[in-house]
N, C-alpha and C positions, 0 to 999 in steps of 0.2 A: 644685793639680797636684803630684805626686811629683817628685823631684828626678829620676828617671829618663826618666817621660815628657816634661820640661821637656829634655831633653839630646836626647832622639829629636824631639821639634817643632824645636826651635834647630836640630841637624843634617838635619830635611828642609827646614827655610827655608832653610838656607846653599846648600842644595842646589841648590835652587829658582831662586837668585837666580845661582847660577855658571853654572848651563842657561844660563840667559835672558842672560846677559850674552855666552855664546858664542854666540847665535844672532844677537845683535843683533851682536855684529865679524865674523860670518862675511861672508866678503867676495864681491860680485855681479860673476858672472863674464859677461861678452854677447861677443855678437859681433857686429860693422858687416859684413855680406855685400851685398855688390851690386858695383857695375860704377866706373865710372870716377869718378862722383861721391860714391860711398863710399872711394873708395882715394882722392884726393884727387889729381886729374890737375893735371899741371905746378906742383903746389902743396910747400912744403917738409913735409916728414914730418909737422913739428909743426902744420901748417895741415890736416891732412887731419878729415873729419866725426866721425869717429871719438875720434881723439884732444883734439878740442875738446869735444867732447859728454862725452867723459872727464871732462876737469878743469873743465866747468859744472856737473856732477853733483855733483863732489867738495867746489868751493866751496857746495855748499849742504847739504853732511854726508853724502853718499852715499859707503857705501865700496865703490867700484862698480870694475872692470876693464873696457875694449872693446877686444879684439882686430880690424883691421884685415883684413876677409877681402875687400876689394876686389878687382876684376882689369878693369882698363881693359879696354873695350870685348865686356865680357863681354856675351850673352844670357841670358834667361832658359833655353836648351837647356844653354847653357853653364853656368850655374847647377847644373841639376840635376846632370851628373854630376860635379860636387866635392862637391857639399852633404854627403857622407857624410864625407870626408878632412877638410874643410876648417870644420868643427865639430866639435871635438872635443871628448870626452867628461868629463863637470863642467860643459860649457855650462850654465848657469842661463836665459838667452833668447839671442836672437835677433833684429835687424834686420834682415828681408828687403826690401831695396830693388832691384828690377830690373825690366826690364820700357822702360826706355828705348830702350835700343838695338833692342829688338824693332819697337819703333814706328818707330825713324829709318830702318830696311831696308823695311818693311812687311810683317815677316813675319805672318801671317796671326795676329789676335787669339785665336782660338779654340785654337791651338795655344802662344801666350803664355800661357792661363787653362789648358790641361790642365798646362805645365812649373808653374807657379807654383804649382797645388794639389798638385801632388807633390810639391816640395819642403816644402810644409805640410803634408803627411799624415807625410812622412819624418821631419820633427823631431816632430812631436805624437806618433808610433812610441817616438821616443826619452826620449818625458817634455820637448822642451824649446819651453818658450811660442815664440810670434811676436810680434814688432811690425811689422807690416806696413806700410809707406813704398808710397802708392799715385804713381802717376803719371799723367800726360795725353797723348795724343796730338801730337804739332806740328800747328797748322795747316792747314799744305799737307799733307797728310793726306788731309784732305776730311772732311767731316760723315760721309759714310758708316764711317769708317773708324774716328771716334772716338767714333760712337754704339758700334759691337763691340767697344773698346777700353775706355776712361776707366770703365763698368761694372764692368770683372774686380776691381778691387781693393775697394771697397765689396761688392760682392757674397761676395767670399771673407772680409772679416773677418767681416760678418754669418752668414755659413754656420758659420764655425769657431770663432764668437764672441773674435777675434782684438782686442787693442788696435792701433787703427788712427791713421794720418795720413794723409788724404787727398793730398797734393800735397807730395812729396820737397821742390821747389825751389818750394816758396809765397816770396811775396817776391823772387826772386831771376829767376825767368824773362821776366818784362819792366823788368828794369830793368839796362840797359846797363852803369852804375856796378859792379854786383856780378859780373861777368862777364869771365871773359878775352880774349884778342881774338876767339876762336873763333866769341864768342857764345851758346855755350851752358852751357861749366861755371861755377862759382862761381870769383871771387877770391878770398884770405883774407879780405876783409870779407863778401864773399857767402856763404861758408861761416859766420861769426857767426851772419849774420845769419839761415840756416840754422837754427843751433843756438838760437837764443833762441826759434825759434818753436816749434821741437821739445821743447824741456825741457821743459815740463808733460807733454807724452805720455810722454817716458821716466821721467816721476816716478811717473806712475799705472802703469805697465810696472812699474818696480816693486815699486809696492806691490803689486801684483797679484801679482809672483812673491814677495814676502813673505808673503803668505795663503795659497801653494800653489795659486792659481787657475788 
């Protein structure tokens, strides 16, 4: 090899190797959208889902950011009209968690599932993935209520071929311990314990948004 081409190889390796090292620190910007159990109700700042899903991410070498887009006792109507404001632009994903509140009012499923693929058509418009945080009906509900319900969210990450969690509050919803007196939000331990079931999903989330998927 010529001493010239030996200096053009060496300089596209060095090249090579500076790309790759700034794509690997480029840093993963998300955002926690949903309603009261994403903003972290009567909980301290540092206890909310977000910010704990933050720093389980981080202890396991993720150089990850989550913006805090909660809004207590938000719907999914209410959802749609911030989803534009209130992700902003650089988003890399997205945690859409909503769809509670809709259920606790009764407001009809069928207009839960037209706000929630908006809001997924909006960010997929903008280039930014989903992780879709599905939900359940309560109970007292009725069977009829959470056969048109408990569907929407399985069915839209399948349509959208979205990275999915079935059940926001797995763990947490019948177990009194993890719960404030309310009964229904998490305590800081119920948020944990939230987030430990959640962290495999948000590692394949992503890696997915590493591949450009």
């Amino acid at each position: 090899m010529a001493l010239k081409d030996f200096f053009r190889f060496f300089l596209s390796l060095a090249m090579t190797i500076a790309l790759s090292s700034a794509v690997r620190a480029e840093s993963v910007s998300l955002v926690g959208f949903g309603d009261s159990l994403m903003a972290g109700y009567q909980l301290p700042p540092e206890d909310a889902f977000p910010v704990r899903l933050e720093k389980a991410l981080k202890d396991k070498g993720f150089d990850v950011t989550i913006a805090n887009a909660g809004v207590s006792g938000d719907t999914t109507s209410g959802g749609l009209s911030r989803i534009d404001w209130s992700v902003p632009d650089g988003t890399k994903g997205v945690i859409l968690e909503l769809g509670a509140n809709d259920a606790l009012r009764g407001i009809p499923p069928e207009q839960s599932r037209k706000n929630l693929e908006a809001m997924i058509a909006r960010l997929k418009q903008r280039g930014i993935p989903v992780l879709l945080a599905g939900m359940m009906a309560p109970p007292n509900m009725g069977a009829d209520y959470a056969a048109r319900f408990n569907p929407i969210y399985p069915e839209l990450a399948a349509k959208y071929d979205l990275e999915f969690y079935p059940f926001f509050l797995d763990g947490v919803a019948i177990d009194g311990a993890l719960k404030l007196e309310d009964g229904m939000h998490p305590n800081s331990q119920g948020v944990g314990e939230m987030v430990e079931r959640f962290l495999p999903v948000a590692e394949r989330f992503i890696a997915r948004l590493a591949k450009g998927d």
